[in-house]
Kinemage of the C-alpha trace (Angstrom):
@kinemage 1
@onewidth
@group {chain A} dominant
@subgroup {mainchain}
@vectorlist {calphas} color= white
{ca unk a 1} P -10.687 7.482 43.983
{ca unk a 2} L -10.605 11.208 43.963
{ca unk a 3} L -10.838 12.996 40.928
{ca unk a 4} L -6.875 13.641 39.621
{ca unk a 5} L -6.899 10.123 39.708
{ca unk a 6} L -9.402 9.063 38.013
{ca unk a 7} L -8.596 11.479 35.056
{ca unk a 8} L -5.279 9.867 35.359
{ca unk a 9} L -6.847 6.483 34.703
{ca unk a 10} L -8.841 7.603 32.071
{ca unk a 11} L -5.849 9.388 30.254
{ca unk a 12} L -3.583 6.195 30.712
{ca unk a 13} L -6.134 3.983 29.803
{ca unk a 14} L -6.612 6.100 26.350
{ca unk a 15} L -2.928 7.165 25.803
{ca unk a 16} L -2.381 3.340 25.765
{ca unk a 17} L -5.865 2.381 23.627
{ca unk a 18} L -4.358 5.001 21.066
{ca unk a 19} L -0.934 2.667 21.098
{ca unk a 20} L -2.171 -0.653 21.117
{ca unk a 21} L -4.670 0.742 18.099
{ca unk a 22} L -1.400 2.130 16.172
{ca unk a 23} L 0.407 -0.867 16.379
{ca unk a 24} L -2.380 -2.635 15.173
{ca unk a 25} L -2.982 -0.610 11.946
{ca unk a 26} L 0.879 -0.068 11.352
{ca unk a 27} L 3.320 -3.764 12.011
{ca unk a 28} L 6.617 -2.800 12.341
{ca unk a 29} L 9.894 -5.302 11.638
{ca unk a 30} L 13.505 -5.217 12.423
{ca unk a 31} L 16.016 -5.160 9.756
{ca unk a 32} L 19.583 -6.594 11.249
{ca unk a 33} L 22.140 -5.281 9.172
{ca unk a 34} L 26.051 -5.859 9.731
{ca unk a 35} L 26.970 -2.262 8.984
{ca unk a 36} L 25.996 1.122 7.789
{ca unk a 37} L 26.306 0.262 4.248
{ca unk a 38} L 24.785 -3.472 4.307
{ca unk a 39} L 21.301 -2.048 3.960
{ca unk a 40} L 21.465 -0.280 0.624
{ca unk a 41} L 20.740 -3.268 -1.756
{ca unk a 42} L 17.588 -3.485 0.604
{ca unk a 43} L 15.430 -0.108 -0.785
{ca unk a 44} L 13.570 -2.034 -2.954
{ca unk a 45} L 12.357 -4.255 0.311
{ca unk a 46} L 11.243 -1.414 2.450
{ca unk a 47} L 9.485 -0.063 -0.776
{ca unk a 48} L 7.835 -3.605 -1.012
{ca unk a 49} L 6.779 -3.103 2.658
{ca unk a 50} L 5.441 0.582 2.842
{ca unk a 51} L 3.411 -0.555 -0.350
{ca unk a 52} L 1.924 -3.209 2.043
{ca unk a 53} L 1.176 -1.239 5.001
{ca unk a 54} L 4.438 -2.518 6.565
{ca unk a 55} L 6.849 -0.239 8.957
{ca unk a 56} L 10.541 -1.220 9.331
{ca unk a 57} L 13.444 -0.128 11.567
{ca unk a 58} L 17.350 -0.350 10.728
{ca unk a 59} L 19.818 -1.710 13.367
{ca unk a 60} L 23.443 -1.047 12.384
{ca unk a 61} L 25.944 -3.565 14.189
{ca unk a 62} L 28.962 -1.796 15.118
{ca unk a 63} L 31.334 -4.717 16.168
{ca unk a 64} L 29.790 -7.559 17.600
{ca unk a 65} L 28.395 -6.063 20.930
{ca unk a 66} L 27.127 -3.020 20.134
{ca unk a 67} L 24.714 -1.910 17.495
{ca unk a 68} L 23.094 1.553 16.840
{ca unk a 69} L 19.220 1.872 16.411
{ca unk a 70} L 18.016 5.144 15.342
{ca unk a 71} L 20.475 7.932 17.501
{ca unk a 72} L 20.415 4.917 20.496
{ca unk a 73} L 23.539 3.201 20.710
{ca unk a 74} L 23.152 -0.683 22.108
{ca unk a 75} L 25.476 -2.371 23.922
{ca unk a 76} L 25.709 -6.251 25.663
{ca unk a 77} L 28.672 -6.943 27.714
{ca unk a 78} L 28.685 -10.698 27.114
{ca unk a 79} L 26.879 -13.750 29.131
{ca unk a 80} L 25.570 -11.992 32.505
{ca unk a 81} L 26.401 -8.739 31.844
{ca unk a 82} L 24.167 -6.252 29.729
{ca unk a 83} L 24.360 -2.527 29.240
{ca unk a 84} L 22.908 0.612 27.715
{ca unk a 85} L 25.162 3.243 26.771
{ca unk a 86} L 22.658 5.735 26.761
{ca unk a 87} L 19.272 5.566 29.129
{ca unk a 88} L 16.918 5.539 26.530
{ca unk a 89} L 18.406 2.787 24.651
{ca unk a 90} L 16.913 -0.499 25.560
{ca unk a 91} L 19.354 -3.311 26.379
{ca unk a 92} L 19.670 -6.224 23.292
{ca unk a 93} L 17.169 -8.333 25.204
{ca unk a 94} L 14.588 -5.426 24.914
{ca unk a 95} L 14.785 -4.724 21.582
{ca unk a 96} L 12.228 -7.227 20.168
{ca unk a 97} L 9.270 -6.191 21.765
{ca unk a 98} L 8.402 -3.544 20.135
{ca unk a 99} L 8.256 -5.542 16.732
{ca unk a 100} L 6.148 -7.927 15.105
{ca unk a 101} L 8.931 -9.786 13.593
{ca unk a 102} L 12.958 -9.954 13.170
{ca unk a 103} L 14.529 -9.914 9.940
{ca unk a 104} L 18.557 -11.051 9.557
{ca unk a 105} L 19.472 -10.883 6.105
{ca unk a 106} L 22.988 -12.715 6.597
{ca unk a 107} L 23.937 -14.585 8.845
{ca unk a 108} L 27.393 -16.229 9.877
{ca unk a 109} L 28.921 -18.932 11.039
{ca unk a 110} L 29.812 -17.753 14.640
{ca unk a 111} L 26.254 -15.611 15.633
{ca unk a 112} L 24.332 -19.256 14.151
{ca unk a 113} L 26.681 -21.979 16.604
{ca unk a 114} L 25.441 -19.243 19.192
{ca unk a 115} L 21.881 -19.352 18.419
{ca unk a 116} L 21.541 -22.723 18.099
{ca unk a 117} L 23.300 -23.282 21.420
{ca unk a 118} L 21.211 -20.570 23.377
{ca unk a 119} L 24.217 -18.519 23.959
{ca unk a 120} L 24.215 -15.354 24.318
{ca unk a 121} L 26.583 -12.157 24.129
{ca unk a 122} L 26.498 -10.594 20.910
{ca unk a 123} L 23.610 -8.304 19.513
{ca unk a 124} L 22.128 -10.554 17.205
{ca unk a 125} L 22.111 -13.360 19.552
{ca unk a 126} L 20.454 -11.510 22.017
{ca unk a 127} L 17.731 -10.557 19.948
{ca unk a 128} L 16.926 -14.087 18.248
{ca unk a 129} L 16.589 -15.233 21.178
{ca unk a 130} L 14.378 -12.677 23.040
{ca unk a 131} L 12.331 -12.887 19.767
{ca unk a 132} L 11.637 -16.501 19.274
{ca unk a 133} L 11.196 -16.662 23.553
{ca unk a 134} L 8.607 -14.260 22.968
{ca unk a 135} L 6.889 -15.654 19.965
{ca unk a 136} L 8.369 -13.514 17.756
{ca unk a 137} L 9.085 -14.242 14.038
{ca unk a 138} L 12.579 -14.341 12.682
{ca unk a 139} L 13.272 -14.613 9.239
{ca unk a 140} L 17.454 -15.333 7.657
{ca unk a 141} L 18.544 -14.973 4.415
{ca unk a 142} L 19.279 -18.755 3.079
{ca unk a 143} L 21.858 -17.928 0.476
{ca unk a 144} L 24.651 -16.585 2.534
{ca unk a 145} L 27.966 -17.842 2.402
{ca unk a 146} L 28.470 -17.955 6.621
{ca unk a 147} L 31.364 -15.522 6.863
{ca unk a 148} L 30.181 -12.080 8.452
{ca unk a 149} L 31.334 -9.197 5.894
{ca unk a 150} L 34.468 -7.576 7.963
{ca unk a 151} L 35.900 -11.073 8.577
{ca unk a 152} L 35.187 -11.132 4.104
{ca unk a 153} L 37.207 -8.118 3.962
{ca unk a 154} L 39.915 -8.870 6.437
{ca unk a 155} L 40.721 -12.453 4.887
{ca unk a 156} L 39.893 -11.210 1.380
{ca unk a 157} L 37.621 -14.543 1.105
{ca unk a 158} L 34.027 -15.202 0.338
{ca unk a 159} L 33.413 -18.402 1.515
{ca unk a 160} L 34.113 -20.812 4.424
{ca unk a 161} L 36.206 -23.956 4.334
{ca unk a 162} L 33.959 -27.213 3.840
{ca unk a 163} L 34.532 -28.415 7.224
{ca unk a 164} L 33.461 -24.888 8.366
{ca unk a 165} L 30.464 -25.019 5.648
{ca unk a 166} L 29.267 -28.257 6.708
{ca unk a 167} L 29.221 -27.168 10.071
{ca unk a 168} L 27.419 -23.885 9.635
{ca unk a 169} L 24.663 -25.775 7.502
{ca unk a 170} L 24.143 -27.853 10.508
{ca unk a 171} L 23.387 -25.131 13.120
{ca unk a 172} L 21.004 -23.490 10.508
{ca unk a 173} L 18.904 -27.259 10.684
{ca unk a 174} L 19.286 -26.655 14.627
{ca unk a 175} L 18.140 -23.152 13.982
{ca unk a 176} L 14.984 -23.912 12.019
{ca unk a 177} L 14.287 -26.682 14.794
{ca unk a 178} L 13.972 -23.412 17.377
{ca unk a 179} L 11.783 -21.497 14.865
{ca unk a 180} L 14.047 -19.249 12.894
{ca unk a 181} L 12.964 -19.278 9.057
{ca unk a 182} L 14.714 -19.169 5.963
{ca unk a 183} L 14.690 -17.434 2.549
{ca unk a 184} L 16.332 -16.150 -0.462
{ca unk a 185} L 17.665 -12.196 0.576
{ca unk a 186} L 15.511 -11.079 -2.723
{ca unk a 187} L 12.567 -12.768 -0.992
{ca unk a 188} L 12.779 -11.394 2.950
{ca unk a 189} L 10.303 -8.314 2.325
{ca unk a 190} L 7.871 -10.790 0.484
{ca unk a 191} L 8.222 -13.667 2.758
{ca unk a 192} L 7.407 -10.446 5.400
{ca unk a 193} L 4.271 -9.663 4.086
{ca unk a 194} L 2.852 -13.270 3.170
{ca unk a 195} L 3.863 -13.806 7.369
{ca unk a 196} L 1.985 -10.764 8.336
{ca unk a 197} L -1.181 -11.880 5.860
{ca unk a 198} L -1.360 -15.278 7.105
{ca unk a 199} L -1.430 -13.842 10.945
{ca unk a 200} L -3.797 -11.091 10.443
{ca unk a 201} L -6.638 -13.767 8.811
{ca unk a 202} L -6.012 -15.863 11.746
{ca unk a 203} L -6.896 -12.723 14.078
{ca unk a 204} L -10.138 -11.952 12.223
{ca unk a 205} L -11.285 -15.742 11.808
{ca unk a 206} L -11.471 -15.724 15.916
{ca unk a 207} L -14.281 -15.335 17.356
{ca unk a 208} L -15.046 -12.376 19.307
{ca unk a 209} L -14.870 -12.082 22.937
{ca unk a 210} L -18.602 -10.951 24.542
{ca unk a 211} L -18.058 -8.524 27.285
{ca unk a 212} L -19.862 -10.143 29.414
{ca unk a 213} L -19.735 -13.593 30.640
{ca unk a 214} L -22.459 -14.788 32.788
{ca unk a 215} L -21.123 -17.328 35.662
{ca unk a 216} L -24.548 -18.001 37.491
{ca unk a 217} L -27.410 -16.268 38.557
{ca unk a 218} L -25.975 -13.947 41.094
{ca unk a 219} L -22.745 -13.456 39.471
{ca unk a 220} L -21.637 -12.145 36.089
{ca unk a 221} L -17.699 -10.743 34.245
{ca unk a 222} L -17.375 -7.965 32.415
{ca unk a 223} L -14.030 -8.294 30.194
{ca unk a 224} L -13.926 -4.538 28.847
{ca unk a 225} L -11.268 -1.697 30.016
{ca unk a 226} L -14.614 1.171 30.294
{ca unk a 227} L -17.818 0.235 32.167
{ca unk a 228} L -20.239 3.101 31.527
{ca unk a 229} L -23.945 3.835 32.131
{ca unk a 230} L -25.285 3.036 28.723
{ca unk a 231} L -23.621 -0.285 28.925
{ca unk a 232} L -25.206 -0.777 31.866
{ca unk a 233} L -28.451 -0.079 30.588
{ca unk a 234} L -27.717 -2.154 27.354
{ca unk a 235} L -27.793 -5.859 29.788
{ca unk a 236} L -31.778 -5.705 30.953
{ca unk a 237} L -30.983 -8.605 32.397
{ca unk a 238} L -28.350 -7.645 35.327
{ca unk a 239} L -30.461 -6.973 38.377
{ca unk a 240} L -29.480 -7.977 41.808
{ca unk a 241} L -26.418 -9.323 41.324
{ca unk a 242} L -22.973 -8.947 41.089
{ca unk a 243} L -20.482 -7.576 38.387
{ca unk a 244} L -17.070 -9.342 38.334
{ca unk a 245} L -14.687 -6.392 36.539
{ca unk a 246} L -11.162 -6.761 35.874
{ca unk a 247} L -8.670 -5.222 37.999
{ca unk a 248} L -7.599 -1.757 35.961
{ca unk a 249} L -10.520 -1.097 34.110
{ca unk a 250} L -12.661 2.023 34.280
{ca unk a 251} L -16.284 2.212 36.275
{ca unk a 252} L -17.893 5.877 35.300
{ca unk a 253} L -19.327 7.560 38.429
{ca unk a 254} L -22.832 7.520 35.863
{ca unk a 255} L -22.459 3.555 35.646
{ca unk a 256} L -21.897 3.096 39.533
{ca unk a 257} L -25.333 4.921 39.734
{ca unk a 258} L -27.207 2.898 37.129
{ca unk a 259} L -25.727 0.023 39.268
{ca unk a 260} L -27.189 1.390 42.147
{ca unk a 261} L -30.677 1.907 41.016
{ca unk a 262} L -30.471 -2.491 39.964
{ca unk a 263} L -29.098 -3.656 43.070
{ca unk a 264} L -25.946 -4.452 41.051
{ca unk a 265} L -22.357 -4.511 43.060
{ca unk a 266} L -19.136 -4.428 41.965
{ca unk a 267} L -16.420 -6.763 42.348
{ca unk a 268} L -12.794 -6.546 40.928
{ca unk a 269} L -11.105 -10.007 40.526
């Protein structure tokens, strides 16, 4: 490896450090809102969350296949066919990986029957189900009445038939069968945070990964992403053997020369 590419390496292998490191410190969720105007009874949740250390971004549905994030617009075509109107905006599938969570304030009738069905085609489909494949959390408002807000304003109604109610409270059963969780709307931000809480002390009650793992006598692992001289020099104990390393991680030109002096080679798995 000559040297532009190991400062290459070494610049990756901090520029992405730095992000894994700020998405650490700073969670971020997904608020799924049915228009520009849904999200202003919701100020008092994103106040809840900054208090707790919480970041949040605001997807506007514009219809039911495209959506705006930010300046991105997002478009799906329907089953099989998915599309980006601009090429910086991810596709709906895409969306939910850069967020710890999913949050749906209301949700209706049609978009649930989807869900539960693992259909696809609209924008909140797409991302329930990209969340909860990924492990994801997704979190619905409870007390909605099932009928999306234009639909509301086009039949000047507010709630559903029973035949249509009964059948919408039986895809939300289905849907908290796949994982998706319910609350009051007044609760989402809280129900946020207590989620969060509860995964962060399961994090810190695991036990820490040693960098190195010894196999046998002529062969050990180290698990870290930088293998450097003083590390080297921190293991008395590895002479005359050899060093299992991951593939990608980063062996200082010092560290291949404290190897050198204990008969220790290097081999990446």
């Amino acid at each position: 490896m000559d040297i532009k590419e190991m400062v290459a390496s070494i610049t990756k292998e901090i520029l992405q450090s730095m992000n894994q490191e700020k998405k650490k410190q700073a969670p971020r969720v997904l608020y799924v809102f049915c228009d520009s105007q849904a999200h202003e009874a919701f100020t008092d949740h994103f106040i809840h969350l900054k208090n707790h250390g919480i970041c949040h971004d605001i997807l506007f549905l514009d219809g039911e296949t495209s959506s705006w994030l930010g300046m991105h617009k997002i478009e799906c075509g329907g089953a099989g066919k998915i599309l980006t109107a601009d090429e910086y905006a991810p596709a709906p599938l895409e969306v939910s990986k850069d967020y710890v969570g999913i949050v749906i304030p209301e949700l209706d009738l049609d978009n649930a029957a989807r869900i539960a069905n693992g259909l696809k085609g609209t924008i909140k489909a797409e991302i329930v189900f990209s969340a909860l494949v990924t492990g994801k959390f997704v979190i619905a408002g409870s007390d909605v009445p099932g009928i999306k807000r234009a639909d509301r304003r086009t039949l000047q109604t507010l709630t559903l038939t029973p035949a249509y109610e009964k059948l919408f409270q039986r895809h939300v059963q289905e849907l908290k069968e796949l994982g998706v969780e319910f609350t009051e709307q007044k609760r989402l931000a809280e129900r946020v945070v207590s989620k969060l809480k509860a995964q962060l002390q399961k994090e810190e009650a695991k036990p820490a990964q040693p960098a190195l793992t010894a196999l046998d006598e002529a062969e050990a692992v180290f698990s870290g992403k930088l293998l450097t001289a003083d590390w080297i020099r921190s293991q008395p104990q590895l002479r005359n053997t050899t060093l299992l390393v991951k593939k990608g991680a980063i062996v200082s030109p010092l560290a291949h020369d404290s190897m050198r002096e204990r008969g220790i080679t290097v081999s990446y798995l």
